[in-house]
N, C-alpha and C positions, 0 to 999 in steps of 0.2 A: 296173670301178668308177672313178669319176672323181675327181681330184685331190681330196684333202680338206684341212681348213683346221681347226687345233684354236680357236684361239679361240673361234669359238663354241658349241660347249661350254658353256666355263664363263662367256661371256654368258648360254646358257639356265640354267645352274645357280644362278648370281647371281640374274637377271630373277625365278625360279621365289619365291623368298624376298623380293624386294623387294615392298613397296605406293606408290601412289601418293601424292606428296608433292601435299597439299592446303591450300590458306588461303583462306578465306570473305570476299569481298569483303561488304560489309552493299548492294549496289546492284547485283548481277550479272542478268541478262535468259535468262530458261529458253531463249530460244529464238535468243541471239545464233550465227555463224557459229563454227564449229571452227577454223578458220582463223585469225581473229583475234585468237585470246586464247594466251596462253603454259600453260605444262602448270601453274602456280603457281596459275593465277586458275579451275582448275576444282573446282567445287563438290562434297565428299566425299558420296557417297550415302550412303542410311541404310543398315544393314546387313538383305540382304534374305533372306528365305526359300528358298532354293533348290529351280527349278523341276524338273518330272521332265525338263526338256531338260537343265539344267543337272549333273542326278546320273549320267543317262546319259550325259554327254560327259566324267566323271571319270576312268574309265579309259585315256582317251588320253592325258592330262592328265600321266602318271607315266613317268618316265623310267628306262627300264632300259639297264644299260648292255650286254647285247647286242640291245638293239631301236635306239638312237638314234644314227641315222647322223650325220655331221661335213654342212653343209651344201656342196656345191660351190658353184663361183663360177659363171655366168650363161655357157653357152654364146649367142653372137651375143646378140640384145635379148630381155632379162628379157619373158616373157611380163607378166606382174604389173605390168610399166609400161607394156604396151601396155591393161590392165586400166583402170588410174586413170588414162590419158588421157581413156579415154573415159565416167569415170561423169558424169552430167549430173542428177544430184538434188543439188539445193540442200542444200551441208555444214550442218549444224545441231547441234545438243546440247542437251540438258536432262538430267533426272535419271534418265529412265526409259534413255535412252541412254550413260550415264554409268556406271550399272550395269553395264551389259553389258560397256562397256569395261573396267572395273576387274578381271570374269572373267576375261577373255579375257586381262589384262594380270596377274594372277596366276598364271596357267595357260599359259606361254610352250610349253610341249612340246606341248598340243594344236594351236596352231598351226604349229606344225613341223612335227607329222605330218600334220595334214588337210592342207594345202599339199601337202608332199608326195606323200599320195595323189592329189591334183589332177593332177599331174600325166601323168597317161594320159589325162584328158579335158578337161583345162581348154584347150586350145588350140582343141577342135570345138566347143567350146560359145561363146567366144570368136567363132569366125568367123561362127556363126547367129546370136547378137545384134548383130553388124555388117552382117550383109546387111538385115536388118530394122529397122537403125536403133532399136535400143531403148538405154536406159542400160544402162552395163554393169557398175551394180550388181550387178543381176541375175547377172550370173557369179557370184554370192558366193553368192548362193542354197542352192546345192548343200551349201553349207559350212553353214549354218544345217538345212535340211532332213535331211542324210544324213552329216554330215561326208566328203562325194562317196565314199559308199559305195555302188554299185552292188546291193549283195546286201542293203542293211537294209530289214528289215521292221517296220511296227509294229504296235502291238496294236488298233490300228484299221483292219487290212489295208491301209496306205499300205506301197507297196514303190517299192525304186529310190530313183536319184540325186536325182530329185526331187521324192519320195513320192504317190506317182499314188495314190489310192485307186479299186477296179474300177471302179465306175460313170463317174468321169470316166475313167476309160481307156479304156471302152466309146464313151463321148461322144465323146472324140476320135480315135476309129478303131484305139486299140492291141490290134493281138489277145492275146488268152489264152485259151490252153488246155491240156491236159497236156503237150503239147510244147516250150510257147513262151510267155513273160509280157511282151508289148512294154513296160510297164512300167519294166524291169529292164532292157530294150536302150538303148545308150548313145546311140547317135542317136536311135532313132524316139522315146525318153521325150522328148530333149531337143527335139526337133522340137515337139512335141507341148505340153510345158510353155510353149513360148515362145509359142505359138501361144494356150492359154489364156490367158496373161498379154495377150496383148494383146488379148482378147476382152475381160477383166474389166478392165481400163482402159480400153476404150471405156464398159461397162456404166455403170462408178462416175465418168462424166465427164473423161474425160484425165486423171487424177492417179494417181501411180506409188505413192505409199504408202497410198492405195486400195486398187489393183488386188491390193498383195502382201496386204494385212491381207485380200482376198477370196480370195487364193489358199489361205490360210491356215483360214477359218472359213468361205469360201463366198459367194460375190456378195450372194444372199436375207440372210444377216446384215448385212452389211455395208449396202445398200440401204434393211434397213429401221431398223439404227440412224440413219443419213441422215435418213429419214423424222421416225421420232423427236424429233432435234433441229430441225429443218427444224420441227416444229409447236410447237416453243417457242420458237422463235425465237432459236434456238443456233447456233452454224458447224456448218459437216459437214464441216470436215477430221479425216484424222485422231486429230489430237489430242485433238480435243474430242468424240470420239466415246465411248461406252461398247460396250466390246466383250466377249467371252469374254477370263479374264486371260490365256492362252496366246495370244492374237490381239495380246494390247497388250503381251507381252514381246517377240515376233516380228518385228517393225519397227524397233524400238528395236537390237533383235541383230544384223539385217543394217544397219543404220545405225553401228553400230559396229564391224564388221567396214569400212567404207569409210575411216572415221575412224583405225583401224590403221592400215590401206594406205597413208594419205594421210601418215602421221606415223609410220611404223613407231619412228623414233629415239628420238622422244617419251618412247616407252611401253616402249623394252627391248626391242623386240620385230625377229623376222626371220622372214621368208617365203620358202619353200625355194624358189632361183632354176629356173624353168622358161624351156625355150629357146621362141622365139620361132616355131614349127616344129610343122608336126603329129604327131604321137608314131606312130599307126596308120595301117593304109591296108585300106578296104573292099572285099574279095574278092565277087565275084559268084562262086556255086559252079555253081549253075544244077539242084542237085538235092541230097535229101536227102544226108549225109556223118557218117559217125563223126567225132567230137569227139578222142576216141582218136586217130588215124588221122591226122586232120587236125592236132594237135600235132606229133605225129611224124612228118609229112613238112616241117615248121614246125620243125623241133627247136629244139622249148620245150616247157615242162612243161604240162602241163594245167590247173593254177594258171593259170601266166600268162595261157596262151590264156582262160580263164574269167572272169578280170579284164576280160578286153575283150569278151567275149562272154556274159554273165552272164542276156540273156536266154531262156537255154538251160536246159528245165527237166530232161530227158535226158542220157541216151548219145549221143546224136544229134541230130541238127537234124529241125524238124519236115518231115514229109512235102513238106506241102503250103505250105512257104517261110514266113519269109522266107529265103531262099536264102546271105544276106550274110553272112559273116566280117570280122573284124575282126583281126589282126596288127601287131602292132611293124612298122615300116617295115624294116629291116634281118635279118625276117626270113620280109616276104613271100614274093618273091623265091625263098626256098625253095620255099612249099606252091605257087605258079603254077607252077612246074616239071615237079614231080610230078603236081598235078593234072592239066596239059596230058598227061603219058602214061599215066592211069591209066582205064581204062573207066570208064563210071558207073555200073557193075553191080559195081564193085569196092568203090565206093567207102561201101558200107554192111558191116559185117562182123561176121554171123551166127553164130554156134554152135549148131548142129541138134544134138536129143538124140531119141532114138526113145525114147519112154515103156515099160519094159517091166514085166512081173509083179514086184511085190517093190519096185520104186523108190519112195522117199519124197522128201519135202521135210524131215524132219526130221534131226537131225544124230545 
């Protein structure tokens, strides 16, 4: 476990009870920069309804004192600043955005933890929105969608880190089947999500809070509110769009997760330091393998391996691939080892039972 550090602690314990100090200029501009204004000159939103995102992100929100680790200090360069170097959406605030923040800014232990959990994939995800040149809002996504939970489901069958629902996971080539929900796999979902997004930013004319508000409710919604205002001779951004209300909290959320980032001091707020470095390394197995099996020549638990490999609906990895594992860097190195001396007739492990007169299933 790495050096721990008590004050912050009781920074998150204080922050958890604090609200934001507000005073209402009579001249403020909904749509001035974040940037330019001090934390005194922003506008108190009204008190709102709390959405089903918001009740389900409650319980992260609470701090136990044997769940909440001591934050370390930033091995080599804070990931999270290579993060907000490169977000490239125009800083903004209004009220709708304001909201969100004030959640988030009441609720300091969810972002402890979701952070935290980031870190096993926030580095891969990181590097495919820099080969692709997109902003790197988008890293924050995960946080919005899943609280970068690889195994959350929802009641709209969206699964994974960055809630695929089947049909687009069909669309863009992830498989599923009893074996396997590409979905739930860390790369190919992520591959795959990035790859949407930029389909649906071309669709919605180049514009980046378009493309999420489509990622969100669907291109066809988004397009034909477009249309909509387009015959009234309305804007079609955003903002002046009329959407589903879960589409017009959802921009506003990830707008204000950028606005944290950019101002963590601000708002009391701290982002659990990720090193600058890829966390896993992708095993080519080259054939079906116990999960089992493959922990333990990995010695780690089955948990952990499962964290990194979540698209794994089995005992085992699917027959017919994809073949890839996924390990802690530190404890590849183990399973290429073993695997190198193990047959590949070994490396599925069966328990034959001859059926006889009298045997039940029942206990």
């Amino acid at each position: 476990m790495r050096t721990k550090t008590s004050l912050l602690l009781l920074s998150i314990a204080i922050c958890s009870c604090a609200r934001l100090e507000t005073q209402v200029p009579p001249d403020i501009d909904d749509t001035y920069s974040l940037l330019s204004i001090p934390k005194r000159l922003i506008r108190p939103a009204a008190q709102p309804t709390l959405s089903e995102w918001h009740v389900q992100s409650l319980p992260l929100c609470k701090i136990h004192d044997t769940e909440l680790e001591e934050f370390t200090l930033p091995v080599s360069v804070n990931l999270w600043d290579r993060v907000r170097d490169g977000f490239g959406i125009t800083p903004q605030i209004n009220r709708r955005i304001q909201q969100e923040i004030e959640w988030y800014a009441k609720h300091p232990a969810y972002l402890a933890k979701v952070s935290e959990r980031a870190e096993k994939y926030l580095h891969f995800v990181v590097e495919e929105i820099e080969k692709r040149n997109m902003p790197m809002e988008l890293a924050l996504l995960p946080i919005v969608e899943s609280a970068f939970d690889p195994f959350a489901y929802s009641t709209g069958q969206a699964a994974g880190m960055w809630q695929v629902i089947p049909g687009t996971g069909t669309m863009l080539g992830l498989k599923q089947n009893w074996w396997y929900d590409g979905r739930r796999d860390v790369m190919a979902s992520t591959e795959a999500a990035l790859t949407y997004l930029e389909q649906l930013y071309r669709q919605v004319g180049d514009d980046w809070l378009l493309a999420l508000a489509a990622y969100n409710s669907g291109g066809g919604n988004v397009r034909r509110a477009m249309k909509r205002n387009e015959a009234k001779g309305l804007p079609t951004d955003y903002w002046s769009l009329t959407l589903p209300r879960e589409t017009e909290m959802y921009v506003p959320r990830l707008l204000a997760l950028k606005a944290l980032l950019e101002n963590p001091d601000v708002y009391g707020l701290s982002f659990y330091p990720v090193a600058n470095e890829p966390y896993f390394l992708a095993v080519d197995v080259g054939a079906q393998i116990d999960l089992a099996q493959a922990a333990e020549w990995a010695k780690m638990s089955m948990a952990d391996l499962a964290a990194l490999n979540p698209g794994f609906n089995r005992w085992a990895t699917d027959p017919d691939g994809p073949h890839r594992l996924l390990f802690p860097r530190d404890k590849a190195g183990n399973f290429i080892e073993k695997l190198a001396e193990t047959p590949v007739e070994q490396r599925v492990v069966w328990d034959r039972h001859e059926i006889k007169p009298g045997d039940t299933l029942l206990p």
